[in-house]
Every structure is written in C-alpha cells, then in structure tokens.
C-alpha positions in Angstrom: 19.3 -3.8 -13.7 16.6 -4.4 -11.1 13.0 -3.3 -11.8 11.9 -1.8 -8.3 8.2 -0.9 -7.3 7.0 1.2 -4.1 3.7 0.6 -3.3 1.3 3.4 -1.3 -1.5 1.9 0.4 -3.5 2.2 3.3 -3.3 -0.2 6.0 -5.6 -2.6 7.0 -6.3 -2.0 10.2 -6.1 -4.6 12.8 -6.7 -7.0 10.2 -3.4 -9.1 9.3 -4.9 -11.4 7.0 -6.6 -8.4 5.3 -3.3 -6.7 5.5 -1.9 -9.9 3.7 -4.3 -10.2 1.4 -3.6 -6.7 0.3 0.0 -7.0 0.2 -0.2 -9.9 -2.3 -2.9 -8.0 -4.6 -0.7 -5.2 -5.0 2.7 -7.5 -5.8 1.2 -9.5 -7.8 0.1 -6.1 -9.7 3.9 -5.1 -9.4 4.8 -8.2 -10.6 2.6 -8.7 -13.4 4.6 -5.4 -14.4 8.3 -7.1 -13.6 9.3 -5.5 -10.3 11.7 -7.8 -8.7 11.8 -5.9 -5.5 8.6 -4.4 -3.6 8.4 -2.0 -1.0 5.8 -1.5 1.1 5.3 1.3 3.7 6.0 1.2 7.5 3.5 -0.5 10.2 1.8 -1.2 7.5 0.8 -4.2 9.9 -1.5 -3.5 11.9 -1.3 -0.1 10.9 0.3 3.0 12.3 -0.5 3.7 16.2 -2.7 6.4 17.8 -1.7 8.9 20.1 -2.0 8.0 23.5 -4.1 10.4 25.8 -3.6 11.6 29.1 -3.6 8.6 31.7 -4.6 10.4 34.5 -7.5 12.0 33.2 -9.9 14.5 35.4 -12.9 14.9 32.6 -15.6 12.8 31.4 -14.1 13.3 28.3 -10.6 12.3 29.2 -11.7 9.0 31.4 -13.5 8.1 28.0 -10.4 8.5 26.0 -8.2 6.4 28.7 -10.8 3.8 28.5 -10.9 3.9 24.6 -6.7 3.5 24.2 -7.2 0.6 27.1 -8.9 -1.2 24.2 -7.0 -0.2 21.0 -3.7 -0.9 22.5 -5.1 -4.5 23.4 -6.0 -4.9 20.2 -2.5 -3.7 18.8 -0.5 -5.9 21.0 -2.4 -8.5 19.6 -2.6 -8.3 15.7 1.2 -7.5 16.2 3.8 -10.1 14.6 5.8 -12.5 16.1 9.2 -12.4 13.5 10.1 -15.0 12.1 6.7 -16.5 12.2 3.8 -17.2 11.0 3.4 -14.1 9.0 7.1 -14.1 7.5 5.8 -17.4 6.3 3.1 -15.7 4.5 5.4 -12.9 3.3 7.3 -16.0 2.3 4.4 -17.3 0.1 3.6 -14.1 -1.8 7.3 -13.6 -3.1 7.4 -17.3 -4.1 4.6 -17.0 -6.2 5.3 -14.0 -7.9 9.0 -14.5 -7.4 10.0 -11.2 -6.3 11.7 -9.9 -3.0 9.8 -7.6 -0.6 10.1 -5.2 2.1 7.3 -4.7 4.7 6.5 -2.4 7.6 5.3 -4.5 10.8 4.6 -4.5 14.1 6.5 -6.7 16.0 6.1 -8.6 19.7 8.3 -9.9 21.6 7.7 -13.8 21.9 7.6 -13.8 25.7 7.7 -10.4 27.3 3.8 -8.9 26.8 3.4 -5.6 26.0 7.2 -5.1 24.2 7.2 -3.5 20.6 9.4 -3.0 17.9 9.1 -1.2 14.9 10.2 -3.3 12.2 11.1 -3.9 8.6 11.1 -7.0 7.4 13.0 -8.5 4.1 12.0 -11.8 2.1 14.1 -12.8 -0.8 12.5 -13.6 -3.6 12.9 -17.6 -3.4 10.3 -16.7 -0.7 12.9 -16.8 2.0 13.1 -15.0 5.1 16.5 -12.9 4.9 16.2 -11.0 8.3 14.4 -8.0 10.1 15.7 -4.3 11.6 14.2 -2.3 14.0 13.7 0.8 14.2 16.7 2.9 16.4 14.8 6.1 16.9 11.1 6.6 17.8 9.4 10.2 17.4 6.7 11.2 19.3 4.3 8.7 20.7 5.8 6.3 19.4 8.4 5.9 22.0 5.3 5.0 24.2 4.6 1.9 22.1 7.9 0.4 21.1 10.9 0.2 22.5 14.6 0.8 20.3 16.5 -1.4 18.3 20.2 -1.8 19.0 23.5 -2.0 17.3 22.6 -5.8 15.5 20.4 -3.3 13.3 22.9 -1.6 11.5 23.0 -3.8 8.7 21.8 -4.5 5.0 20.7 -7.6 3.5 21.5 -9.7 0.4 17.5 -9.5 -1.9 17.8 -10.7 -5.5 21.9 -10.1 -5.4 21.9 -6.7 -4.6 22.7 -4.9 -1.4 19.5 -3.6 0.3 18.8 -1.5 3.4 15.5 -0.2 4.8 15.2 2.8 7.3 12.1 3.8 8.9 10.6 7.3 9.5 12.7 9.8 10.8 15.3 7.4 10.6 16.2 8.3 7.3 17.0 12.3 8.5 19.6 10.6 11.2 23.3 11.7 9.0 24.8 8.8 11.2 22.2 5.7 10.3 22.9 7.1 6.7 26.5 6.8 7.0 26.0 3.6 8.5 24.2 2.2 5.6 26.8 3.8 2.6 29.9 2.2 4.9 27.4 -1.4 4.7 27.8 -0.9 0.8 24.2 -0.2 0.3 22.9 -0.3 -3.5 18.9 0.8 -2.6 18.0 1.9 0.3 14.5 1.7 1.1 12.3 4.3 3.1 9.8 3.1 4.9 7.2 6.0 5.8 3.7 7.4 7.2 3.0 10.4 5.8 0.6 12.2 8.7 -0.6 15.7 8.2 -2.7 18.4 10.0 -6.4 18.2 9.1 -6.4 21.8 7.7 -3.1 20.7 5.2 -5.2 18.2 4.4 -8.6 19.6 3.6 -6.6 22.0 1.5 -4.5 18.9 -0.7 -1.8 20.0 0.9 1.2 17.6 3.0 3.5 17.6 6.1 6.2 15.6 5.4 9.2 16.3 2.6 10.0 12.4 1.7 10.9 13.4 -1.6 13.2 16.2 -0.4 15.2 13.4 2.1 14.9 11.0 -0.7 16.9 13.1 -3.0 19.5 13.9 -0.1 20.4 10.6 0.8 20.9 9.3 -2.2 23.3 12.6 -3.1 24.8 11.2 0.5 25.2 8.0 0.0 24.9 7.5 -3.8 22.1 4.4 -3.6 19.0 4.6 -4.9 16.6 5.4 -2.6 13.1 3.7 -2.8 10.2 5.5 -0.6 7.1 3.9 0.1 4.4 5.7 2.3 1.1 5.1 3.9 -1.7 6.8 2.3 -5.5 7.6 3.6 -8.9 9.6 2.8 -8.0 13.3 3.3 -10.7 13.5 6.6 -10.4 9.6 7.4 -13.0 8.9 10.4 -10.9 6.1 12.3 -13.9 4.2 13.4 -13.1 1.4 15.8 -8.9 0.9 14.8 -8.3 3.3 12.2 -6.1 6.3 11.4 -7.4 9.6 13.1 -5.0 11.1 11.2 -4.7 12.2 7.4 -2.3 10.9 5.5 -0.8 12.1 2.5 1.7 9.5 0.6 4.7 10.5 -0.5 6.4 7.6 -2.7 9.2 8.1 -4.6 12.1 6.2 -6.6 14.8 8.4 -6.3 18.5 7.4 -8.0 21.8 8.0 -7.0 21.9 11.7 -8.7 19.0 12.4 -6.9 16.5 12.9 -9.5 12.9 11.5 -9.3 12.5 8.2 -11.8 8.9 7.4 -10.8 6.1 8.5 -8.0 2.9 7.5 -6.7 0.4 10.6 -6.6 -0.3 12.3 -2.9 -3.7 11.2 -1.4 -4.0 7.8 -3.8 -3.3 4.5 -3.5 -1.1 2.7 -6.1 2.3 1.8 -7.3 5.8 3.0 -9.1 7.7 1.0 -10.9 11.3 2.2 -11.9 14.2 0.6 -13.2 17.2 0.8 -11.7 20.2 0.6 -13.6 23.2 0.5 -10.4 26.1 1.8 -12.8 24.4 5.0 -11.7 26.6 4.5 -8.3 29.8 4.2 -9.6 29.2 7.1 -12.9 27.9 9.2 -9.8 31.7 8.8 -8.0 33.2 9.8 -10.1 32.5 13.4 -9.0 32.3 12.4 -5.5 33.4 9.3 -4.0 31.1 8.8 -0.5 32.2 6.2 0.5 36.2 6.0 -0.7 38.8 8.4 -0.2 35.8 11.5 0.7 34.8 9.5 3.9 37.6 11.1 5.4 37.5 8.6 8.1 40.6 9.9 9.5 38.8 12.7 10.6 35.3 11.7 11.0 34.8 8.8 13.2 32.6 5.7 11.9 29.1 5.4 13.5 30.8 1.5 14.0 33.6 3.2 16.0 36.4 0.6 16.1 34.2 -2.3 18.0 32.5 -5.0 16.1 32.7 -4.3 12.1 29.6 -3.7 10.8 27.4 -6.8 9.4 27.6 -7.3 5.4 24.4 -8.2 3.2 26.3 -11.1 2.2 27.6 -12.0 5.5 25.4 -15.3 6.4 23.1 -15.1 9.4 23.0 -17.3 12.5 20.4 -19.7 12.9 20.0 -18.3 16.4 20.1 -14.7 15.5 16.8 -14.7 13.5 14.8 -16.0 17.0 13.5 -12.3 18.2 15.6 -11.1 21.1 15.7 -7.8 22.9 17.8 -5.1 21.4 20.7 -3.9 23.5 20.3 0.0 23.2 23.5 2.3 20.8 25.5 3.9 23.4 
C-alpha cells in the first residue's frame, strides 16, 4: 500500500537551484512522514510562463512591455532543463537520500535547437534513478507560444516503486482520450500536475478558477486509479517583480481514490503537503461495479486512442538507452 504525498508550493522563480533546494526541503518533510511517492506541481521549474504581449506594439506602454518579455523569455530559455541532465541528476540525489520516487513539473530545452520548449514531467524512481519524461500533448493559451507538443512516444506510464504511474499536465487531464490512454497503459495513480491561476477579483475575495478537485474525482471514476493532484500555489495579489507570477494562484491539491472520494488536501492559497495512503485493492473492489478497462471498454465500438499502429508503451516495458537523449516529438495525427 503506497504512502503518496502532493506537495503545493510556489516556484522559485528563475532560480533552479533554489527550486532544487526547495524540492528536497519539502520531500524530505514528506518523507520524514513515509511517502514513497512525491508529486510536485507543473513548471514548477523555472516557474509557470507569462503572457506574451502584443509584438507589434504602437504605445509607449506596449514597446515597454515588448521590451520587458524580450528579457523574461531570455531568462526562461535559460534556467530551462536539459532532460536527462544535470538537473535529473539532482532529482536523482534527493530521492536517493530520502528513498522515495518523485514527479516534477519542468521546463525543458531542446539540447541543440535554441528557443524549443517542452512542457514536461519528469519521473525518478526511488533508487534515485531516472525512469523517463512526458511532454505535455496540448498547450492552452499562451502557452502554445512557448513550447511546442509532445507526440505519440508520450502516451505512456512508468514503472516508480513497482506500481504503475502516469502524470498528465494541465488541461491534459480534461482530454477523455489522454485519459483512456492512460487506463488502457494499466495506470494505478495517475498524477496531475497543475497551476492553479485565477482572476485578481476571485482572488482578493478567497475565491478559485480552476475545479482540480472536480476532474480529480472524474478521472479516477473514469479510469479507476487514484488520482494525485499537485498545484502551484502563490500570495493572493503576488507582485511578480523581475520573474515572478503576475498572476494569483490558488492551489488545488488533492489525493483522490479510485471511488472518487477525497483522502487528503492541501488548503487553497497555502503552501504544504498531503499525505494519503493508498491501498490499490481499491481498483479492482471498484470493478466490480464497473469494469473500465475490461469488457465496458467496448473496444469494438469505440476505437483506441492507440488505433491499431504501434501498441502502446508499458510501465514495465524497458526503455532504450537512446530514447532517453531529448528528441523532437513527432506531432498525434
């Protein structure tokens, strides 16, 4: 029965080592508590991107705000992660030490190409070793202005202290096709990997934008995993000085299980951890009722996000040495 933990934090912004630094304070908390498996929110390195303004501006106002996202998407480009790399090795180090698996929200650059983004989650088993990386198959927003798609290599799960884990980010986890995906990969936990942004009036009131817990508790009814949520979190009227957020951000982290009720949650507008334990038995007592992924599927009827290409990767299938170099993604068709 794995012990789980989400963890709601604020980036640190431009700042990996900070960011680091961070990451290993609040696992070693987790830890300290018995989570074997820690998830962390999305881009939580270097943090979460600022809109980008009008390029053709015809104000003082506007050829100031051109000039400023000149200079914060230098900066982003370069506190962005080569993976594997140097900062997988660090991710390495922290579970190692406190022997427990993680999931982390990152930035990633292409190793040759400038200027070429992914959003990425990263997994690190808890022996401290690197068990792979999926990007991110649907930007929202802005966001398609900084990175560019993942492809069909990133439908897949991965193998984390013997149990079958996926991680989908943002508005990935409303996409009913990248949740089939991930029940037909045999996930146990999936893991949500979010922002949490909301209007500066929501905010001044207390109040949020986003329903995490309400797609939490869908797909795991969907899919019948447990469903781990972990959100970025800041002041309710943050400044954004030089890097930071210039929006608020709320939270929103849950651990959800496969009956869709709500073990354990972090508070909205606070930093800190939850800590569930996760007994899996939940899966199969749950199909009993409804069987997701068996005879239900009705894949006779409704076709498999896979089609009837190349079969979908395993967690347990092993990984070639060549696959974890970063390449570019080949876009879902």
């Amino acid at each position: 029965m794995p012990r789980i933990a989400t963890v709601q934090l604020e980036p640190s912004y431009m700042d990996p080592d900070a960011g680091l630094e961070r990451i290993r304070h609040f696992t070693a908390q987790a830890a300290a508590d018995g989570a074997e498996l820690v998830v962390f929110p999305e881009l939580l390195v270097p943090g979460y991107p600022r809109y980008v303004p009008d390029p053709f501006p015809h104000t003082e106002e506007g050829q100031r705000l051109w000039s400023d996202i000149q200079r914060y998407q230098r900066a982003y480009l370069e506190h962005s992660q080569l993976i594997p790399g140097p900062f997988t090795d660090s991710l390495g180090a922290i579970a190692r030490d406190h022997d427990t698996a993680l999931v982390v929200g990152v930035s990633e650059r292409h190793p040759t190409r400038r200027a070429v983004l992914w959003n990425t989650a990263v997994a690190i088993d808890r022996d401290g070793g690197y068990r792979g990386k999926r990007r991110k198959l649907v930007s929202v927003m802005h966001e398609r202005l900084w990175f560019n798609r993942g492809g069909r290599e990133d439908l897949r799960t991965f193998e984390l202290g013997g149990w079958n884990v996926g991680a989908a980010i943002c508005f990935e986890n409303l996409h009913p096709q990248i949740r089939r995906a991930f029940g037909e990969l045999g996930e146990e936990i999936h893991c949500a990997l979010w922002t949490g942004p909301a209007p500066r009036a929501t905010a001044a009131s207390g109040g949020t934008l986003e329903q995490h817990r309400e797609m939490g508790i869908t797909h795991a009814l969907d899919t019948g995993a447990f469903v781990i949520t972990s959100s970025q979190v800041t002041d309710r009227e943050p400044d954004g000085g030089e890097y930071g957020s210039n929006w608020a951000h709320s939270g929103g982290s849950y651990i959800i299980d496969p009956q869709g009720n709500v073990l354990a949650s972090v508070p909205d507008w606070e930093e800190g951890i939850a800590i569930a334990d996760c007994d899996l038995s939940k899966i199969d007592v749950g199909r009993l009722i409804w069987n997701q992924f068996g005879d239900d599927l009705r894949s006779d009827l409704f076709p498999s996000p896979f089609g009837g290409g190349e079969a979908p990767r395993s967690a347990t299938e092993p990984v070639a040495e060549e696959e974890l170099e970063p390449v570019e993604a080949e876009p879902l068709v």
